[in-house]
gemmi code that builds the backbone of each chain (N, CA, C; Angstrom):
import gemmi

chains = {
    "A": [
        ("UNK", (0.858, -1.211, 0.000), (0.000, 0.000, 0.000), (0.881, 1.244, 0.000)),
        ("UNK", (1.662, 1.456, 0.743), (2.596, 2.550, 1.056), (3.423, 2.440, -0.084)),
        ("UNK", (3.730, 1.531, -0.585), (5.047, 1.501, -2.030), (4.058, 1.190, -3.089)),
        ("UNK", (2.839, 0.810, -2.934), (2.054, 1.189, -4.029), (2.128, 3.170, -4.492)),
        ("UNK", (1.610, 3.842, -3.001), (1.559, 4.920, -2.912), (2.615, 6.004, -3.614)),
        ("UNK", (3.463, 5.516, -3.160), (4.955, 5.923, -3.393), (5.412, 6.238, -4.898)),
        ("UNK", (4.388, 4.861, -5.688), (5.191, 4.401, -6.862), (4.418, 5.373, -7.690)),
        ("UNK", (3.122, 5.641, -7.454), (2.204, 6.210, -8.040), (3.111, 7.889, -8.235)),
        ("UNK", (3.184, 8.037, -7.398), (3.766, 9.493, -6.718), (4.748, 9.833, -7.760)),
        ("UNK", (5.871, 8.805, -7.481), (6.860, 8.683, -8.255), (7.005, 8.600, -9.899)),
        ("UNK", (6.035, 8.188, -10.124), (5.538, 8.162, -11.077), (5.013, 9.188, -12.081)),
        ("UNK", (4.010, 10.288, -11.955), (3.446, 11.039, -11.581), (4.588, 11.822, -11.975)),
        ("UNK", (5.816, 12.454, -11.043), (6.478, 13.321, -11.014), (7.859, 12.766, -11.863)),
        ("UNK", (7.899, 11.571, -12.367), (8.699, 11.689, -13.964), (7.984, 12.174, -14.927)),
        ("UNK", (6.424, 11.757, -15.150), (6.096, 12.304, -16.336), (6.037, 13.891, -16.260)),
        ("UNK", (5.848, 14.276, -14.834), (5.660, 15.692, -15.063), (7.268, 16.225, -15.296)),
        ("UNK", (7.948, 15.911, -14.698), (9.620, 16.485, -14.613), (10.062, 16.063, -15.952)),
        ("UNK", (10.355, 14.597, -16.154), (11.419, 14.081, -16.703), (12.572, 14.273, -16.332)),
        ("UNK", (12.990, 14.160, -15.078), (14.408, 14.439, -14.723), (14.440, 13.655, -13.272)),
        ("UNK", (13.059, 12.500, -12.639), (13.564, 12.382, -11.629), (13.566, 11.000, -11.740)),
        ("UNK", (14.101, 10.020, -12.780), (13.929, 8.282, -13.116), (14.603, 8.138, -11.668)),
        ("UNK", (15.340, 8.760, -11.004), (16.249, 8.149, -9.310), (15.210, 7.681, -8.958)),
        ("UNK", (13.705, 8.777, -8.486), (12.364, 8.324, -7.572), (11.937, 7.331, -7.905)),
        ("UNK", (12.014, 6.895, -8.903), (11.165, 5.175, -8.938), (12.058, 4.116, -8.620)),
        ("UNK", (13.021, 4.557, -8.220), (14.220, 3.215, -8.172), (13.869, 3.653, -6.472)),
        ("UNK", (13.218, 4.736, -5.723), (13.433, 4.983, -4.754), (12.000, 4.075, -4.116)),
        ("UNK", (11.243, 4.265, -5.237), (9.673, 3.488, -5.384), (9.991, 2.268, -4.661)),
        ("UNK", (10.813, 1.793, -5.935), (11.343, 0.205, -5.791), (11.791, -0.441, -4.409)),
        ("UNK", (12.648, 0.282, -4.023), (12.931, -0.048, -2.484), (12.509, 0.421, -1.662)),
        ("UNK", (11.143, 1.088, -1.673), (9.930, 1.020, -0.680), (9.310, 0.027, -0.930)),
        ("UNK", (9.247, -0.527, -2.205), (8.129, -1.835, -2.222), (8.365, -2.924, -1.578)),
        ("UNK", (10.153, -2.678, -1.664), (10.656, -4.350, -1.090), (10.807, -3.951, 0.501)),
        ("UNK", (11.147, -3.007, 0.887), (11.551, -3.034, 2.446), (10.615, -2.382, 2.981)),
        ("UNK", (9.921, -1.204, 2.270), (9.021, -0.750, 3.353), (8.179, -1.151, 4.056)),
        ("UNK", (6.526, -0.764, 4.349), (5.843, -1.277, 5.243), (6.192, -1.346, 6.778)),
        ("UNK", (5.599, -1.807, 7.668), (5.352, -1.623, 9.056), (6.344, -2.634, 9.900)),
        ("UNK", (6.809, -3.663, 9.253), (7.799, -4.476, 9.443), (8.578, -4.719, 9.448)),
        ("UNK", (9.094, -4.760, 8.062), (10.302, -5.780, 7.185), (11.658, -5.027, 7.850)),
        ("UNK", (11.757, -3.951, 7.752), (12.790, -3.228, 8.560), (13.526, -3.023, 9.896)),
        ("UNK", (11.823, -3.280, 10.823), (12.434, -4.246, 12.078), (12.453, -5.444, 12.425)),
        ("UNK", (12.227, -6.190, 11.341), (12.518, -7.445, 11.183), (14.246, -7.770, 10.966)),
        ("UNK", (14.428, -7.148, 9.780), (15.689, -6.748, 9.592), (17.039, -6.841, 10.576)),
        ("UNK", (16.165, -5.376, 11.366), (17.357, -5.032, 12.559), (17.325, -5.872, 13.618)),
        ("UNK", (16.057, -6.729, 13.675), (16.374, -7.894, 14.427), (17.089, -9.049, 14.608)),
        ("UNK", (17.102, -9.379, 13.109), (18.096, -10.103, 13.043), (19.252, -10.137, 12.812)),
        ("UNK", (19.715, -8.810, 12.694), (20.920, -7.669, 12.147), (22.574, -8.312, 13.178)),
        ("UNK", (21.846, -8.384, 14.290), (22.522, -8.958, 15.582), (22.675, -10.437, 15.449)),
        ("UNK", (22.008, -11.415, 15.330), (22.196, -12.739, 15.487), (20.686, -13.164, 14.784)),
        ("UNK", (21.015, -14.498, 14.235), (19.755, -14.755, 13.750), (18.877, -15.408, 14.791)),
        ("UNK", (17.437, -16.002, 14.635), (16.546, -16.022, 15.866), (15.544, -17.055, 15.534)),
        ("UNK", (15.133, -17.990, 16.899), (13.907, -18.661, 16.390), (12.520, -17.499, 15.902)),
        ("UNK", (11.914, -18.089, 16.194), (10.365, -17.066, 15.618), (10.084, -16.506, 16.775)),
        ("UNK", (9.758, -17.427, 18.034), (9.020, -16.714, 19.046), (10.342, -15.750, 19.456)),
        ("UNK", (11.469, -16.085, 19.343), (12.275, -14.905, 20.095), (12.171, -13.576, 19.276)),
        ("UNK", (11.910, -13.633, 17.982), (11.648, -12.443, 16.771), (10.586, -12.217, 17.298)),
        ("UNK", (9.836, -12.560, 17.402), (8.000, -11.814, 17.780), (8.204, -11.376, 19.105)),
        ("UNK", (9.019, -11.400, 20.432), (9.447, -10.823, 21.429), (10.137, -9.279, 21.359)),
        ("UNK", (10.839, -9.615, 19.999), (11.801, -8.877, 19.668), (10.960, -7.339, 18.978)),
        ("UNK", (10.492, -7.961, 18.044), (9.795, -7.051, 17.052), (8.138, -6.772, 17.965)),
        ("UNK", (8.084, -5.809, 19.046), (7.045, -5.648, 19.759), (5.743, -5.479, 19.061)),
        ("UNK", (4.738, -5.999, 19.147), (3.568, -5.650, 18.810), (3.068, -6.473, 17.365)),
        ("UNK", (3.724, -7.343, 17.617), (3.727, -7.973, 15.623), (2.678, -9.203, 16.236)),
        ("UNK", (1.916, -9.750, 15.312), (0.968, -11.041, 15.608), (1.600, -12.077, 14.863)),
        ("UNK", (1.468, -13.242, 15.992), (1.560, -14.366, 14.931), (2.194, -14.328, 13.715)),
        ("UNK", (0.844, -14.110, 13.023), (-0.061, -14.469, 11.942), (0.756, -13.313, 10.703)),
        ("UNK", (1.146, -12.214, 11.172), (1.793, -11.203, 10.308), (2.918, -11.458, 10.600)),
        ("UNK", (3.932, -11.811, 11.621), (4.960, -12.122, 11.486), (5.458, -13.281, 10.546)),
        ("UNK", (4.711, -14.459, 10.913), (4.884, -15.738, 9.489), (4.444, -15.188, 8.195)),
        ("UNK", (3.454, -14.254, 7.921), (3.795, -13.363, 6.550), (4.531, -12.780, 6.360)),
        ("UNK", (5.204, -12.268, 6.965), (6.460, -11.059, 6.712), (7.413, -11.848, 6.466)),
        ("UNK", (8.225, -12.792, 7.276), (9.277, -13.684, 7.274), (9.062, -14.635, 5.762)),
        ("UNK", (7.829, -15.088, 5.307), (7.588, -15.909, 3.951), (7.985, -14.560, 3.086)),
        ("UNK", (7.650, -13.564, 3.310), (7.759, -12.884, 2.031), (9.346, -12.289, 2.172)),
        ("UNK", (9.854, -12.063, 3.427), (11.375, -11.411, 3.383), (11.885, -12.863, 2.569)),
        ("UNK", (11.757, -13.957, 2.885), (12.314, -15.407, 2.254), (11.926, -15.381, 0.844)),
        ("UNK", (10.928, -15.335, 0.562), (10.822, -15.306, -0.535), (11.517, -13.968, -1.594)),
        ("UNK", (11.774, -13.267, -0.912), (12.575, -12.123, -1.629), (13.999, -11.854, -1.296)),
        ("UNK", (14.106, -12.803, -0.903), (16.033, -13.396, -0.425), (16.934, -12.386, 0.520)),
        ("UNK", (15.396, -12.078, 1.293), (16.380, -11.086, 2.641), (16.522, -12.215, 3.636)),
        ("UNK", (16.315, -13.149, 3.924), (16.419, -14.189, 4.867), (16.852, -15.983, 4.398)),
        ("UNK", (16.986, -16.660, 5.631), (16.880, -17.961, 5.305), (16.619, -18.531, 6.570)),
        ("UNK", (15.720, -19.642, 6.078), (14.768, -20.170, 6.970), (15.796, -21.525, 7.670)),
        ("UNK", (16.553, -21.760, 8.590), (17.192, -22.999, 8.627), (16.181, -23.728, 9.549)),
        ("UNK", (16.313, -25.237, 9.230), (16.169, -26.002, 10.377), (16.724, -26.758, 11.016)),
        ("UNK", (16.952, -27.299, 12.475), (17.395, -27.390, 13.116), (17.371, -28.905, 13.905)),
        ("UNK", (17.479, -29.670, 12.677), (16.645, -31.096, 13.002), (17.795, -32.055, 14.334)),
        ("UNK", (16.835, -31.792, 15.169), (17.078, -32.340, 16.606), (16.165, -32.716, 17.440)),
        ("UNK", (16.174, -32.897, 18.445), (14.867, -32.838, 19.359), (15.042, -31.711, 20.596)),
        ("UNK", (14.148, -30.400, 20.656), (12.835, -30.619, 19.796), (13.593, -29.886, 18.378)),
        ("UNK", (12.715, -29.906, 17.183), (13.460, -29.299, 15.848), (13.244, -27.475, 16.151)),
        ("UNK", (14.045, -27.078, 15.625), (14.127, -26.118, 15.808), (14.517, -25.068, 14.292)),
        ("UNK", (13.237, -23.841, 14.324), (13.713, -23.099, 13.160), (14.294, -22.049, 13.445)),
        ("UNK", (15.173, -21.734, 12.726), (16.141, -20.379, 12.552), (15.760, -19.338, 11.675)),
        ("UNK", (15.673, -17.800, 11.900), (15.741, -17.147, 10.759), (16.757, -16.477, 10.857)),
        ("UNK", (17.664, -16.486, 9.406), (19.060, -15.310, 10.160), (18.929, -14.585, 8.370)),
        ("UNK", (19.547, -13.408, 8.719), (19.812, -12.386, 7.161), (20.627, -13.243, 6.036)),
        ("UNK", (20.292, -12.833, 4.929), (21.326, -13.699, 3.507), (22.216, -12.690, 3.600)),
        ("UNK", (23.324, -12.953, 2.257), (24.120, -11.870, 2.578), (23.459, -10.472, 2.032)),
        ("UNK", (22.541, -10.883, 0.820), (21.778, -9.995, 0.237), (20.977, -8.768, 1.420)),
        ("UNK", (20.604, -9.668, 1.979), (19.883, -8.488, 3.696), (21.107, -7.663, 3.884)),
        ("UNK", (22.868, -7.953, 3.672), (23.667, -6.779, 4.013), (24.064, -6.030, 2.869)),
        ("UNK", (23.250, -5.873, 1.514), (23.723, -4.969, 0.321), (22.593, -3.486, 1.008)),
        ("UNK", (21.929, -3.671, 1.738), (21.365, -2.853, 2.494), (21.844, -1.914, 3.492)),
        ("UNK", (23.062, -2.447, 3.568), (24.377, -1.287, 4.272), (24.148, -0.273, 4.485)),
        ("UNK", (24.254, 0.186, 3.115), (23.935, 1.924, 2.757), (22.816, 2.431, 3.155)),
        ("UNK", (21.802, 1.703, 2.700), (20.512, 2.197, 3.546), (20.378, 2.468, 5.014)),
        ("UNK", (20.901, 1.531, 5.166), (20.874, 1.759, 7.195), (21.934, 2.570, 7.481)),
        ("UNK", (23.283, 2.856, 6.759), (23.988, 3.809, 7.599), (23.366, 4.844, 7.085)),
        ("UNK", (22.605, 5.355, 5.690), (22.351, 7.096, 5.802), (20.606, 7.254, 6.603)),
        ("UNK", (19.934, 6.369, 6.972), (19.147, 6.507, 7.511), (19.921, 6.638, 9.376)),
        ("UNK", (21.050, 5.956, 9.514), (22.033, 6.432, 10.812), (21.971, 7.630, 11.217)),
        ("UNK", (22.769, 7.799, 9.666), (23.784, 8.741, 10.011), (22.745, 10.195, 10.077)),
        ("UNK", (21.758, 10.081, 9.341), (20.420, 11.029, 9.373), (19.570, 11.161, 10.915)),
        ("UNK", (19.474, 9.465, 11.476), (18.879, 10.065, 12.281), (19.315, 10.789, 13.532)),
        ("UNK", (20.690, 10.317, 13.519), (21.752, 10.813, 14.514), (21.881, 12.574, 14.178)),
        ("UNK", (21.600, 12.757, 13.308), (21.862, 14.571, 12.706), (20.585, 15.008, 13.393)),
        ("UNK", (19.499, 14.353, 13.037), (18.235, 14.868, 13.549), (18.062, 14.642, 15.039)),
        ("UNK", (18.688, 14.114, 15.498), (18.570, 13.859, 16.798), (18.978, 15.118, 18.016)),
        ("UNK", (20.213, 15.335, 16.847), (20.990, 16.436, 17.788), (20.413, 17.174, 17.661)),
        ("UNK", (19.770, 17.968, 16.292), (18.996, 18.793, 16.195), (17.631, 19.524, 16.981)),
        ("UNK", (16.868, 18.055, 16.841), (15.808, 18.064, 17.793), (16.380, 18.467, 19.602)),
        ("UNK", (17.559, 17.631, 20.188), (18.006, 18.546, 21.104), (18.563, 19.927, 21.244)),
        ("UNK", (19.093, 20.460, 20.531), (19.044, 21.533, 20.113), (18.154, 22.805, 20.399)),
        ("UNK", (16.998, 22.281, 20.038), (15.847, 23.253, 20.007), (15.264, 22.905, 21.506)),
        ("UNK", (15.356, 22.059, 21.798), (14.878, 21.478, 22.999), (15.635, 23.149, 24.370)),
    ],
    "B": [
        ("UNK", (4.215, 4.025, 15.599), (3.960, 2.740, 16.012), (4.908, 1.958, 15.150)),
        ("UNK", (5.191, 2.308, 13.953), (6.179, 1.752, 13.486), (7.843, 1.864, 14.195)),
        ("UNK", (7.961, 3.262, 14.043), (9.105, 3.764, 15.159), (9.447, 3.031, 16.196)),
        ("UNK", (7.971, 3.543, 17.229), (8.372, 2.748, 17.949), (8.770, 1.224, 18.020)),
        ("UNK", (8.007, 0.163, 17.253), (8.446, -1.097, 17.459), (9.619, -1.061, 17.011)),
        ("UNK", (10.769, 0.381, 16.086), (12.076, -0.083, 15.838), (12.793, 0.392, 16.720)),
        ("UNK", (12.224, 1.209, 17.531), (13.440, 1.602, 18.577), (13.345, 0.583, 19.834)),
        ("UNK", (12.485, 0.105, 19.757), (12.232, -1.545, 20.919), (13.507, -2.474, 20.464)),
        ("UNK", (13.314, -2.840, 19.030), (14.190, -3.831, 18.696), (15.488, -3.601, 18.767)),
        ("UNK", (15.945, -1.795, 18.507), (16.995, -1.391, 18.430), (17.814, -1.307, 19.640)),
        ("UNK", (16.485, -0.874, 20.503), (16.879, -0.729, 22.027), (17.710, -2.225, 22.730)),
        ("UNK", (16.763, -3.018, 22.524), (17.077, -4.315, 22.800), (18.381, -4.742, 22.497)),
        ("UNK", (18.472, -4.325, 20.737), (19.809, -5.096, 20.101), (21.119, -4.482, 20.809)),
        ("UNK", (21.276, -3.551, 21.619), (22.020, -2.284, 22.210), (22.427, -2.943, 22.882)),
        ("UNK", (21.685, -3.225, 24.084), (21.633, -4.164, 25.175), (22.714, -4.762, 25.216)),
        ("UNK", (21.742, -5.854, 24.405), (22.495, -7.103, 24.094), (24.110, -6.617, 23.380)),
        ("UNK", (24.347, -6.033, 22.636), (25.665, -6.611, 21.998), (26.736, -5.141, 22.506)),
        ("UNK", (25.861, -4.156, 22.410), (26.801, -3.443, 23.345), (27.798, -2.670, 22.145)),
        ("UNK", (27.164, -2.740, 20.713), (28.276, -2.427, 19.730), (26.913, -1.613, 18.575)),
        ("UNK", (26.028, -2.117, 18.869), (25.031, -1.275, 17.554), (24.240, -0.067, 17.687)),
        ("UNK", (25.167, 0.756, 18.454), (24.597, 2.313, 18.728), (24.288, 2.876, 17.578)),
        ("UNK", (24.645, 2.851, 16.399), (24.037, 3.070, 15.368), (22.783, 3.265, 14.866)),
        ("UNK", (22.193, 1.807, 15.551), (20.840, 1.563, 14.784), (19.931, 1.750, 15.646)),
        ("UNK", (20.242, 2.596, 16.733), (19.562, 3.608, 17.630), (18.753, 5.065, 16.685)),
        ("UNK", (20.383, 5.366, 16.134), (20.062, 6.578, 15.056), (19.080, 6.105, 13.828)),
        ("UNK", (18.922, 5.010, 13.604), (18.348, 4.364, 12.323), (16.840, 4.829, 12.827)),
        ("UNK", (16.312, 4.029, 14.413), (15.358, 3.977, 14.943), (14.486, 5.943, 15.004)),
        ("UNK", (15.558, 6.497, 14.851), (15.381, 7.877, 14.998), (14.964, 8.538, 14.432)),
        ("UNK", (15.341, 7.928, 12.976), (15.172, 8.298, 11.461), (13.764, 7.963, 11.307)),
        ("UNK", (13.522, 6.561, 11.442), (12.390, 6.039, 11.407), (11.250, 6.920, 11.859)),
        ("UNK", (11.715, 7.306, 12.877), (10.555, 7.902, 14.164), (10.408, 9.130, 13.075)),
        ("UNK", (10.931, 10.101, 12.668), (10.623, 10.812, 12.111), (10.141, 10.573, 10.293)),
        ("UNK", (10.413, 9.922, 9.533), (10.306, 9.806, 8.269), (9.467, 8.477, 8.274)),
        ("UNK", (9.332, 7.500, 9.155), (8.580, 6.422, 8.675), (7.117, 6.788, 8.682)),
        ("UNK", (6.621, 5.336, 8.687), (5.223, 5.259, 8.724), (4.870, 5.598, 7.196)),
        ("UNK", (3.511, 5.605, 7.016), (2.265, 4.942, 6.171), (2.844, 6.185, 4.482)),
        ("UNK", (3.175, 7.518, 5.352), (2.410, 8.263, 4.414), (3.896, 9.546, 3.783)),
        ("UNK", (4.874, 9.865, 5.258), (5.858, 10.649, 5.267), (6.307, 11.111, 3.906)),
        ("UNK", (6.828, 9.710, 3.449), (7.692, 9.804, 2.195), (7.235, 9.979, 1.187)),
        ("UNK", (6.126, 9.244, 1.102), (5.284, 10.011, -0.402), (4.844, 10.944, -0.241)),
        ("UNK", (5.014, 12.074, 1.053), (4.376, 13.068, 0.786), (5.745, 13.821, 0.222)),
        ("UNK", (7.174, 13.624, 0.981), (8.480, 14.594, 0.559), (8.578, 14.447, -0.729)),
        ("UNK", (8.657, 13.084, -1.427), (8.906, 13.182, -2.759), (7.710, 13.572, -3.650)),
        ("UNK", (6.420, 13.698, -3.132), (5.265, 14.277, -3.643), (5.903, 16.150, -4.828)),
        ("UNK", (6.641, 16.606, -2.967), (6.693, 17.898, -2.843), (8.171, 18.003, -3.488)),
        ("UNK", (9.001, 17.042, -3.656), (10.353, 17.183, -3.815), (10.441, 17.749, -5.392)),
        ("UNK", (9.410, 17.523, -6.352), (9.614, 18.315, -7.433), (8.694, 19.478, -7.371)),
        ("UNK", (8.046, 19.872, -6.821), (7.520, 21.317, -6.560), (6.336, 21.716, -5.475)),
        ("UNK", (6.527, 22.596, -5.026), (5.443, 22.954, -4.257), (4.199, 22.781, -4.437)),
        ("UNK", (2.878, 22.221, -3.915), (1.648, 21.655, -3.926), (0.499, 22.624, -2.999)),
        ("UNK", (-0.320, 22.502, -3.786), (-1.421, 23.303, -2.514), (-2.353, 21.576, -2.013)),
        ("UNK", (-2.875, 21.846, -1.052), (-3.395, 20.502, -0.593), (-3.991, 20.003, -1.278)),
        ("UNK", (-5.058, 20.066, -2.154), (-5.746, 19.124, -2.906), (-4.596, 18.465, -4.115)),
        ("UNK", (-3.775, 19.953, -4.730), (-3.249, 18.906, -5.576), (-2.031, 17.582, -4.909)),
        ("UNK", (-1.819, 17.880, -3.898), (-0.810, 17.033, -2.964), (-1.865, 15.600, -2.900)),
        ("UNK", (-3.314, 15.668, -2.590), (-3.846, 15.103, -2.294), (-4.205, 13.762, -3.464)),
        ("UNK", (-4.024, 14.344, -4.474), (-4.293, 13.641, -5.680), (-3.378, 13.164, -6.363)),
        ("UNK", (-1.867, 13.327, -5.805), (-0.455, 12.779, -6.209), (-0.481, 11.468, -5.080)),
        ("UNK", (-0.647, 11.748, -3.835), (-0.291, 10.740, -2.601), (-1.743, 9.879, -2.687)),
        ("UNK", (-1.888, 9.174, -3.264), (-3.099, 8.600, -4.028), (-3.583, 7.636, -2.507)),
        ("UNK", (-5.047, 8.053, -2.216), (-5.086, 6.778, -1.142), (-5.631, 7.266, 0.074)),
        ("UNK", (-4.529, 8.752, 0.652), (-4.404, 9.267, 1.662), (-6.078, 10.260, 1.690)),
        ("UNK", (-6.515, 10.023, 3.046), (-7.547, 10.906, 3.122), (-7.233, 12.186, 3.548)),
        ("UNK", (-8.169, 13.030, 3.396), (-8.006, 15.115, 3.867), (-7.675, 15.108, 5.237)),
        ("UNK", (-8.037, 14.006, 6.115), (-7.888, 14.598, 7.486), (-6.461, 13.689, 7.758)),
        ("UNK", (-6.037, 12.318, 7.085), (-4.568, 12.040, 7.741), (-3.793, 12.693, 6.966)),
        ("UNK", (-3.893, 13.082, 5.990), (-3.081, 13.824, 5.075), (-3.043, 15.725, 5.622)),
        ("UNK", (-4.000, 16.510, 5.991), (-4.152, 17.219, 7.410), (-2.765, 16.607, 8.275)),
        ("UNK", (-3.408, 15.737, 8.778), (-2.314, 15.687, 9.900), (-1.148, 15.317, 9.895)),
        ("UNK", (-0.718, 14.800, 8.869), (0.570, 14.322, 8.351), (1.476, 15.941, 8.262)),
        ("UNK", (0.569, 16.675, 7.120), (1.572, 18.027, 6.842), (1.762, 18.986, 8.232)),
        ("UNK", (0.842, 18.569, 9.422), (1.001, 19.265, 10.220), (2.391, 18.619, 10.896)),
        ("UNK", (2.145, 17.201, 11.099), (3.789, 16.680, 11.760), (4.807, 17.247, 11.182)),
        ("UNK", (4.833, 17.118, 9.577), (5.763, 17.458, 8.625), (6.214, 18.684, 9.037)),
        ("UNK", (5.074, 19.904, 9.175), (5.392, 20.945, 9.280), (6.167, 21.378, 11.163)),
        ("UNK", (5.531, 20.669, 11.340), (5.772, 20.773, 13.362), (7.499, 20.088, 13.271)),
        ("UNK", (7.901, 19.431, 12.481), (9.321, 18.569, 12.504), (10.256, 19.200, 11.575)),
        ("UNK", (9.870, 20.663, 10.980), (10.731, 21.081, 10.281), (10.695, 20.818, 8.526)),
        ("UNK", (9.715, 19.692, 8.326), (10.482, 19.238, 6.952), (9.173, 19.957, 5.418)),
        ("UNK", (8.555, 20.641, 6.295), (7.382, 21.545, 5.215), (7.335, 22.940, 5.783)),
        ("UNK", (7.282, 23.923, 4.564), (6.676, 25.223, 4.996), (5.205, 25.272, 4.730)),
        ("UNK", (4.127, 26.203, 5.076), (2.923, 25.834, 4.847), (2.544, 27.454, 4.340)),
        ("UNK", (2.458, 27.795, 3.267), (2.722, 29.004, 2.601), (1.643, 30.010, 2.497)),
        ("UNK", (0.625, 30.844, 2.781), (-0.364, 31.293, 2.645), (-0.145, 32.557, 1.545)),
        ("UNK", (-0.685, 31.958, 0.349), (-0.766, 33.213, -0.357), (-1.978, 34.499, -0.605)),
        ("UNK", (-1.569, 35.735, 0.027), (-2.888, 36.351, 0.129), (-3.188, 36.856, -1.263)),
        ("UNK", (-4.644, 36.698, -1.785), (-5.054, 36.809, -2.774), (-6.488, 36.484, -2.839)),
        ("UNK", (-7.272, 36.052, -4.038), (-8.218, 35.982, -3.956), (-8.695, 34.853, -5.289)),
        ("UNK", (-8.821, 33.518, -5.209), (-8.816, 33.003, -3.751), (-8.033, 32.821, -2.918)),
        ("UNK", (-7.421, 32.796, -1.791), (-6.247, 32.544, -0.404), (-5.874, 31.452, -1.217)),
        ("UNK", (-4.812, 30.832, -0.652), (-4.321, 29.746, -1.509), (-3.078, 29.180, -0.687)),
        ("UNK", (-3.141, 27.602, -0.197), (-1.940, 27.455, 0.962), (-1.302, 26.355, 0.131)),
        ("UNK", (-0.254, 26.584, 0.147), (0.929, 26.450, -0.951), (2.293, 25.414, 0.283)),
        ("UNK", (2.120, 24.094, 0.005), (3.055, 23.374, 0.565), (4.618, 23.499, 0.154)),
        ("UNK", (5.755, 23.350, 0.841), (6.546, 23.556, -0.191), (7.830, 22.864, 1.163)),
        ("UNK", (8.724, 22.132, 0.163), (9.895, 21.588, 1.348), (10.631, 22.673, 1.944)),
        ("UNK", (11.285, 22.069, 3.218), (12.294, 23.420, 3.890), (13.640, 22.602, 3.294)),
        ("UNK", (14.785, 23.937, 3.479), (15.870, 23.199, 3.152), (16.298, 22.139, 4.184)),
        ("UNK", (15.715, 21.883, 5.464), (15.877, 20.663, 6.107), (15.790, 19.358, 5.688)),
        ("UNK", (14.221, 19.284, 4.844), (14.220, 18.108, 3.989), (15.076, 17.634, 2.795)),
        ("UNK", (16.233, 18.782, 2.675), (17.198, 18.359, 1.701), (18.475, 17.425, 2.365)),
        ("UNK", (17.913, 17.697, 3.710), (19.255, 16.773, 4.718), (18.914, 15.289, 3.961)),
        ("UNK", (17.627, 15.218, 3.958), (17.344, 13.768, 3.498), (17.886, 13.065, 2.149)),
        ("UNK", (18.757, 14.002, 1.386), (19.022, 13.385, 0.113), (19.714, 12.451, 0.091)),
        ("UNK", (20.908, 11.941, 1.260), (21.551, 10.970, 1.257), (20.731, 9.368, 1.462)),
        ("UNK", (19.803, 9.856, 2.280), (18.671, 8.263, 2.233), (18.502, 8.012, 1.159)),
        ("UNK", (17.520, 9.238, 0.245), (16.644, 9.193, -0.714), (18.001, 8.221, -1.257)),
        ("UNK", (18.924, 8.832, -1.882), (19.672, 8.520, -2.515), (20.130, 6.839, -2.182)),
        ("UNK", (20.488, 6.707, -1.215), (20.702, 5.119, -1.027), (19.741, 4.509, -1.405)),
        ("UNK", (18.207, 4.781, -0.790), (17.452, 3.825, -1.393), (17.127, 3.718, -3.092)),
        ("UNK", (17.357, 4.736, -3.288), (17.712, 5.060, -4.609), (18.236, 3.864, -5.481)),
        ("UNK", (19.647, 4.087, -5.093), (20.678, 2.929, -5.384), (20.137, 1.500, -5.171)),
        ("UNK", (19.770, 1.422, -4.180), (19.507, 0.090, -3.946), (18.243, -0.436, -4.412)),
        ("UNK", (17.635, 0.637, -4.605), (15.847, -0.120, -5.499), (16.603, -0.214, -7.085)),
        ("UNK", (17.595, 0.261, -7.353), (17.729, 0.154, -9.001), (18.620, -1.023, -8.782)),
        ("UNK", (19.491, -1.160, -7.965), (20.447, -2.580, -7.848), (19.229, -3.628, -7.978)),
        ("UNK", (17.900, -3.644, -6.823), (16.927, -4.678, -6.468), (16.145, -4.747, -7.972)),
        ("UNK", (15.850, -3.939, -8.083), (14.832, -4.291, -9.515), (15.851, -4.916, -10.661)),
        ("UNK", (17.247, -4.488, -11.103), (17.879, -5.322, -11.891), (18.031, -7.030, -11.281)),
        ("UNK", (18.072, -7.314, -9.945), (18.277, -8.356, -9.969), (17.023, -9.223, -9.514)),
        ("UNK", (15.827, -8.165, -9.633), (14.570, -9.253, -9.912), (14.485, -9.581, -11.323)),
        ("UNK", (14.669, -8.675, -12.196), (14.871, -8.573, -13.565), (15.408, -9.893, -14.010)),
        ("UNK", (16.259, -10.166, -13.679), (17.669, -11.006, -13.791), (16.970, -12.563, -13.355)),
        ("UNK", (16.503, -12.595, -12.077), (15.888, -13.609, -11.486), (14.768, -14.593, -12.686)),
        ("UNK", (13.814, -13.261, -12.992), (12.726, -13.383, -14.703), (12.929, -13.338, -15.412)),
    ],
}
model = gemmi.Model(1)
for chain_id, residues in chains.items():
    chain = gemmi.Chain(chain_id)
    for i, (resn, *xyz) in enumerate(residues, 1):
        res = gemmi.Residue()
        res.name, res.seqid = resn, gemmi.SeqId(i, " ")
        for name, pos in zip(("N", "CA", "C"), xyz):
            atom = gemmi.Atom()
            atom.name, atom.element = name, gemmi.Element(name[0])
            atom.pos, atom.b_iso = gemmi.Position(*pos), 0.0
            res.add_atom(atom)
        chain.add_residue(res)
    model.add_chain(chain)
structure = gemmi.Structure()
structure.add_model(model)
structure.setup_entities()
């Protein structure tokens, strides 16, 4: 919905510009990471990878039911891998691919941004 | 609510490893630019100033009163001016501050990385 939103937007303001083809590539990686999740899903596992219930501890406020959607679709879009853990009892793993770390860049200028804004906001404070 | 569940996870991951102060600042970023609607409204505005309805009809989806309250955060956080032109008819004229240009380094990563992601879905089909 939100990278639907986005794309539209983005969209929209090439045909009117013609000068901004960057915004839809910006579209693009709202479609795959954005939303209410996938991102602290991400940083959850950023640290060590995790069974499920310790991710749904982790990632506050997530159900069930949307967390096993989020995790099928980060898997299915090769930000994750699902291991199992065949023992007794079996046990599943989710930890980042390496692909989850070409995302680098994203997380340090969203860092390094929010750390600027941070000071800022104290600042005025 | 998004924010927050990333500064939970972030908080947590802190804790624990004692090395990812970083993604404190990430959580920060979030708090300010995430959620449903933020970003399609900056890049809405990022090629020109909007009066509300036409803003309203680019950010496809968004209703008058969260879209209301969105430009008011926007505007309360620095990252919109809210322009009143006197005339006849009055006419309130959205338009970015140079604060929201701090943001070009995100834009820009995700940038990069939605055009890296879409070539290698491309690639995948």
């Amino acid at each position: 919905m939100e990278s639907t939103t986005i794309m539209k937007v983005v969209n929209k303001d090439i045909k009117q510009s013609g000068c901004q083809a960057s915004l839809a590539a910006v579209g693009d990686a709202l479609y795959a990471i954005g939303g209410k999740w996938k991102l602290p899903i991400i940083v959850a596992l950023s640290h060590s990878d995790k069974r499920f219930n310790e991710l749904q501890r982790y990632v506050e406020g997530i159900s069930a039911k949307v967390l096993s959607n989020e995790l099928k679709d980060l898997e299915m879009n090769g930000f994750i891998n699902r291991n199992i853990d065949t023992g007794f009892p079996v046990a599943v793993r989710y930890e980042l691919t390496s692909y989850s770390h070409t995302l680098q860049n994203v997380l340090h200028a969203l860092s390094d941004w929010g750390e600027m804004h941070r000071e800022k906001i104290m600042k005025n404070k």
